[in-house]
N, C-alpha and C positions, 0 to 999 in steps of 0.2 A: 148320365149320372156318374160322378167319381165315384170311385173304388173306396175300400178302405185304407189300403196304402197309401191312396194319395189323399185322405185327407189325414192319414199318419203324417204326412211328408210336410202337411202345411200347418203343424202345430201352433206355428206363428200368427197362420191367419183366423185362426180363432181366440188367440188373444186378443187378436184388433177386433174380432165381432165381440167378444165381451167388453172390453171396454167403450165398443160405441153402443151396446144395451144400455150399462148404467150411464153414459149421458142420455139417452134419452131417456131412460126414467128419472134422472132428474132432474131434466129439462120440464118433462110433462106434469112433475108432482112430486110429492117428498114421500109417498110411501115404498119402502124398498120390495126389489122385483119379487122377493118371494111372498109377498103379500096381497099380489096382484090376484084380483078376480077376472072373470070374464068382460065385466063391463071395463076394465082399463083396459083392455086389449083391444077391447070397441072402440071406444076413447081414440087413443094411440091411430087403430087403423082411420078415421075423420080425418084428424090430426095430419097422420102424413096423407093423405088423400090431398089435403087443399091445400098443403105447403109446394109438394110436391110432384103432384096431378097421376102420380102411383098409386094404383090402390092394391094396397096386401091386406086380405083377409083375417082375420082374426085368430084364426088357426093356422095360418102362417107364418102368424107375426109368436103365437104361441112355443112355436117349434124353433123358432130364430132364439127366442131368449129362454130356451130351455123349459118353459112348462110343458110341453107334451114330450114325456121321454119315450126316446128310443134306442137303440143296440149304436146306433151310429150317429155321430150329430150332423145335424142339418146342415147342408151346404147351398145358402141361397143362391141363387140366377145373379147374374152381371146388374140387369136393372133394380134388382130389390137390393143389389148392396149397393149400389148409388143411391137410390131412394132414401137410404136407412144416412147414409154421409150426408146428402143433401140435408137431410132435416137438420144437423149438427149445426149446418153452415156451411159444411166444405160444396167444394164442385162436383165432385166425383166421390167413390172409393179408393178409385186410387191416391188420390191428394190424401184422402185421409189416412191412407195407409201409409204413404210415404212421412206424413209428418210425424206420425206417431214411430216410424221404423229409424229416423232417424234420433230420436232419447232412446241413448241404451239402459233401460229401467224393463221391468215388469211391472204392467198396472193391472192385474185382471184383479177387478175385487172381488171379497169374499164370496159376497152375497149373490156374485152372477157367476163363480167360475164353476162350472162344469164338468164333468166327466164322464168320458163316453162309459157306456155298457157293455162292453166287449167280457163276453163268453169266456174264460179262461178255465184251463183241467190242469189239476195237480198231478197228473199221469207224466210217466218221464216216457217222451217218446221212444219206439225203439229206432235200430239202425237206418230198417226199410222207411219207417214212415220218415224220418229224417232227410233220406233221400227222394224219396217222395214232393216232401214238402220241398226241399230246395229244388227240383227241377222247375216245381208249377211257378215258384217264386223268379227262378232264370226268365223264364217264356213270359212270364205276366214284364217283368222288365225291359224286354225285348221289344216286347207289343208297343209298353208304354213309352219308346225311346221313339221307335219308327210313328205311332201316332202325333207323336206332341216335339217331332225336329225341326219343321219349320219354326212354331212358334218358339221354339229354345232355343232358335241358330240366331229370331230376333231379339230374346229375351238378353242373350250372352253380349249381341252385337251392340244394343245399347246402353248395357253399362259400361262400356265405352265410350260413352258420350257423355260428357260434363259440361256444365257452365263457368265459364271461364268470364270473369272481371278483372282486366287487364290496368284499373286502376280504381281499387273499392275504396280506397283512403283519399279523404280530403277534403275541406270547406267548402261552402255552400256560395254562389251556385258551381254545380259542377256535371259535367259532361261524362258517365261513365263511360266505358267503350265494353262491349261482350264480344265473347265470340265461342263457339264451340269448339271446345276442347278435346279431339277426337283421337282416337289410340287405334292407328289402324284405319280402313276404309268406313266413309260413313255411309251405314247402314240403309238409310233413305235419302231422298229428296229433301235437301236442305227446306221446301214452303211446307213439311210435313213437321219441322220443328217448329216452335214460338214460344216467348218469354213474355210473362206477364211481370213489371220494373217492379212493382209491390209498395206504390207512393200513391195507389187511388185515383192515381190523373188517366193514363191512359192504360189501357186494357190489356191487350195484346198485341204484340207487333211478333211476325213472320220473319223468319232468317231469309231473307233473299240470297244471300253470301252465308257466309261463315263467319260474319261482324256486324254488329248493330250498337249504335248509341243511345243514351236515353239522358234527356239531360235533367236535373235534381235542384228543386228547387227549396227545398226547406233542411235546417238543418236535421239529422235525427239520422239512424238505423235501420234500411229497410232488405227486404228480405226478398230480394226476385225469385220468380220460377221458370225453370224452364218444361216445358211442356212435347212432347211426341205425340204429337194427334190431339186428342183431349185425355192424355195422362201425363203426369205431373211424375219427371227422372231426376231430376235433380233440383240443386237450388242454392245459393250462395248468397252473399251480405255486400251491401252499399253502405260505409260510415263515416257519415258528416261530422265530423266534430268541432265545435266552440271554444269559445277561449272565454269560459263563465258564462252567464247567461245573457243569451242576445234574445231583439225581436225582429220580428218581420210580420208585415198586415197584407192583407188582400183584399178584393172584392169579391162579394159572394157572386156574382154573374162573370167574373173575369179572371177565374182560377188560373190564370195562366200568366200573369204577373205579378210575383211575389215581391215587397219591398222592403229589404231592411231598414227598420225603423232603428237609428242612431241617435243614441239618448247618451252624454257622458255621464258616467255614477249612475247606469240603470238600478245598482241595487245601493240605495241608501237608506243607511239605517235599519238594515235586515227588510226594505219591502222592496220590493220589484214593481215597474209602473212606468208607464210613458204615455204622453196625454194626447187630447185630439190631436192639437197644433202639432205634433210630431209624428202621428200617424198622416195627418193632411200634406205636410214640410218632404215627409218620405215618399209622398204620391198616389197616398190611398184617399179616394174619396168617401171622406166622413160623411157625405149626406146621404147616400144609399149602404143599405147592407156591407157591415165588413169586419171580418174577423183580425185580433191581435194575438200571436203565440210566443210565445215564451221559452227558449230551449237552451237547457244546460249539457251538452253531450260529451262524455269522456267515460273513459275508461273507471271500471273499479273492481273490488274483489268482492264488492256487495252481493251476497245471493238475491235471484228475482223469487226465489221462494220462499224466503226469511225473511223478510224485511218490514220496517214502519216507517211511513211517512205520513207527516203532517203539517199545515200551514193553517194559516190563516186566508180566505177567500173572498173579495169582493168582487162582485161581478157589475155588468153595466148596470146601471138605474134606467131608467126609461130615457130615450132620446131617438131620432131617426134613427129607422133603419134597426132597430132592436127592438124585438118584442117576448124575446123568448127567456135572455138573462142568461145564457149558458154558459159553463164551464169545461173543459173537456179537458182529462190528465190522461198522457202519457209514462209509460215507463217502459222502456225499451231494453230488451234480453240480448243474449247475443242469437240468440235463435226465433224468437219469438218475442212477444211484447203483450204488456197488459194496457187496457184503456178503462179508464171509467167517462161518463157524461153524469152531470149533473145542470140541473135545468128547470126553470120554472116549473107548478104542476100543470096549469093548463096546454103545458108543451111535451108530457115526456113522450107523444107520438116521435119525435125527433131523436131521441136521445137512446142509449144502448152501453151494451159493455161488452170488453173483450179480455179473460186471463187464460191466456196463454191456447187452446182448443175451443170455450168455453165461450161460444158469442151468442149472442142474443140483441133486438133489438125493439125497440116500442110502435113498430109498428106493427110487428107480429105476437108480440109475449106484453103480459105484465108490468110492467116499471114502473106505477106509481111511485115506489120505495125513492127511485131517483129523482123525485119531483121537490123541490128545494128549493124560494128564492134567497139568493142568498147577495142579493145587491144593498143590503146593509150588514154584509159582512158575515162570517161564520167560520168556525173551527171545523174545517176538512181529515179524518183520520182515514188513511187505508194499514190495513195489520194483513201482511200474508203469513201466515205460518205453517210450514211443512203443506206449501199447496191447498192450504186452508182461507179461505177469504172473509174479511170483516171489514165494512163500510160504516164510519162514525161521523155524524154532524151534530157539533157542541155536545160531546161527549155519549151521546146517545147511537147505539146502532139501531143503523135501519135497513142494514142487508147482509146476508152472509150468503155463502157459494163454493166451492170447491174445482179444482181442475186437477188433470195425471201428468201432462208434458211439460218437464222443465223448461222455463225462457233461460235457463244459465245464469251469469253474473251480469247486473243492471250495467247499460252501457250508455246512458243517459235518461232527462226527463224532459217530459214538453209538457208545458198549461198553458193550454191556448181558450183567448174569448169571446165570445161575442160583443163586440164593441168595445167600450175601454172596461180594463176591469184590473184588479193588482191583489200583488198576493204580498204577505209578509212571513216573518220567522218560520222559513220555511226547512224541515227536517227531517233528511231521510237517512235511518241508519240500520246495520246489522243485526238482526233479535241475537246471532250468536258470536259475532266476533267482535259485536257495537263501533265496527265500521264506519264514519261518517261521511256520507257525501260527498 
């Protein structure tokens, strides 16, 4: 059991446990924590039970979000704060803590932030007990140095260890090169590190050496991690950038060759759009399953927290190989990135959204709202404001959402389709500086 000292010491990590209460309560539902009864605590403890094969008790799960008070606040177990990440989405606690530790912000809201009950006496102590108090205070110090030096000698040893991308700039395809970047002796066995490239293709790869490639097929912003066992120490950026908006197709069974589709005047007339015959010309086969994407990537002063975009959207009509009609937007942070899916309703089992912390997907949550067809066309609005989210089709909303961790300033956009599909008049700018694209 920790002391009170030390969870004095770790004032930080109870701001990351209140900020991952109020995502999950509003993940789980829209009433705020303080109006939680017993049966939401039931709720909640099903919930992560079957997401996350954990089962926390209800009165544990009580004490994690501050209903059951006491003198000292609760300091969950290693498995119940993964448990608790896990549901979010993350892999661990630690991922979660690291993402969150890197936005220098305070997000503890209102409604969940806490404060311990610590005993306090308006009595001025006298000299003795002063020295009193400062001896127990030396020796508890002492204790807690000689218990806790191993794992401080490895805590110190590996933030010295960085991930290093020895070339994050540059067009698509591209080969980046990693290597660990180490200050001093590295602390383990280089197969004890691994980086996940953060492009969804492949998963993990293991440092054999002190160097590893990974090569990048689309163009866009992606955000590797490097990983010490199964915790997440660091994490650096990949940035592909465009010269205006290109495409590239693929097949959905042969994700592993990307084709840019080369269309002269892809955007004429304010729409964007390139037809079978040039998906087919570029080497994607139109008669099976296969996606077309769309990516504008550059730099801007745009906040990913302020911003409106909108277009006009067509999506595939019915042909091989499409059955579902999807659209999928990207906007990419420099830290993070937002996605939405929009998509048939008989398919939103498929489809999900990501801003910035804030993921969810249909096959485990809700999404009707995302269920759209919109292969005769439609008015797409996304409105983020101050971290605040609103979803609009032909003027109408049909979702709103909120997230804590800045993406930073937009550093491009991707809208990719299923099958052929085109966008027009498309408009993204600053709600505060009217910034354009």
């Amino acid at each position: 059991m920790k002391s009170h000292s030390e969870q004095a010491e770790n004032s930080l990590f109870f701001q990351h446990l209140d900020n991952c209460c109020q995502i999950i309560a509003e993940q789980v539902g829209e009433k705020p924590i303080l109006d939680w009864t017993n049966s939401d605590y039931i709720k909640l403890s099903g919930l992560l039970s079957r997401k996350t094969k954990i089962h926390l008790s209800e009165s544990t799960l009580k004490r994690i979000f501050g209903k059951s008070k006491t003198s000292t606040r609760y300091y969950p177990q290693k498995a119940t704060r993964d448990a608790l990440a896990q549901f979010i989405g993350y892999r661990d606690w630690y991922e979660f803590e690291f993402r969150n530790s890197i936005q220098k912000e305070n997000r503890i809201a209102p409604e969940v932030q806490l404060i311990e009950n610590i005993p306090v006496t308006k009595k001025d102590k006298t000299p003795a007990t002063w020295l009193v108090l400062g001896a127990f205070l030396c020796v508890a110090f002492i204790l807690t140095v000689m218990v806790l030096k191993p794992s401080g000698t490895e805590e110190l040893a590996l933030k010295r260890v960085k991930l290093l991308c020895m070339n994050p700039n540059g067009l698509t395809p591209h080969s980046a090169i990693f290597k660990l970047d180490v200050k001093g002796n590295l602390p383990d066995s280089t197969t004890n590190f691994s980086i996940d490239f953060g492009d969804g293709r492949l998963k993990r790869t293991n440092f054999l050496d002190t160097m590893v490639s990974h090569y990048y097929e689309l163009p866009g912003r992606y955000y590797p991690l490097l990983f010490y066992k199964d915790r997440v120490i660091d994490t650096n950026f990949v940035y592909l950038q465009t010269k205006g908006w290109s495409a590239s197709g693929w097949n959905q069974n042969d994700t592993t060759r990307v084709y840019p589709v080369s269309v002269p005047d892809i955007e004429k007339q304010g729409m964007v759009q390139v037809f079978s015959k040039d998906a087919f010309h570029a080497g994607v086969d139109t008669l099976h399953t296969f996606f077309i994407s769309f990516a504008n990537i550059k730099p801007t002063n745009i906040s990913g927290d302020n911003f409106q975009l909108s277009t006009k959207i067509t999506t595939s009509g019915s042909r091989t190989g499409v059955r579902c009609s999807q659209v999928d937007v990207y906007v990419y942070g420099e830290v993070s990135r937002h996605y939405l899916g929009i998509i048939k309703p008989e398919c939103v089992a498929w489809t999900g959204y990501r801003f910035s912390e804030n993921i969810k997907n249909g096959k485990k949550h809700d999404l009707r709202a995302m269920g759209y067809d919109l292969s005769n066309g439609g008015k797409l609005e996304l409105r983020v404001e101050n971290k605040q989210v609103s979803v609009f089709i032909d003027n109408r909303k049909i979702f709103n959402t909120n997230y804590y961790n800045s993406i930073g300033r937009i550093m491009g956009v991707n809208i990719s389709f299923a099958g052929i599909g085109h966008f027009e008049d498309f408009r993204l700018s600053d709600l505060e500086s009217n910034e354009v694209f």
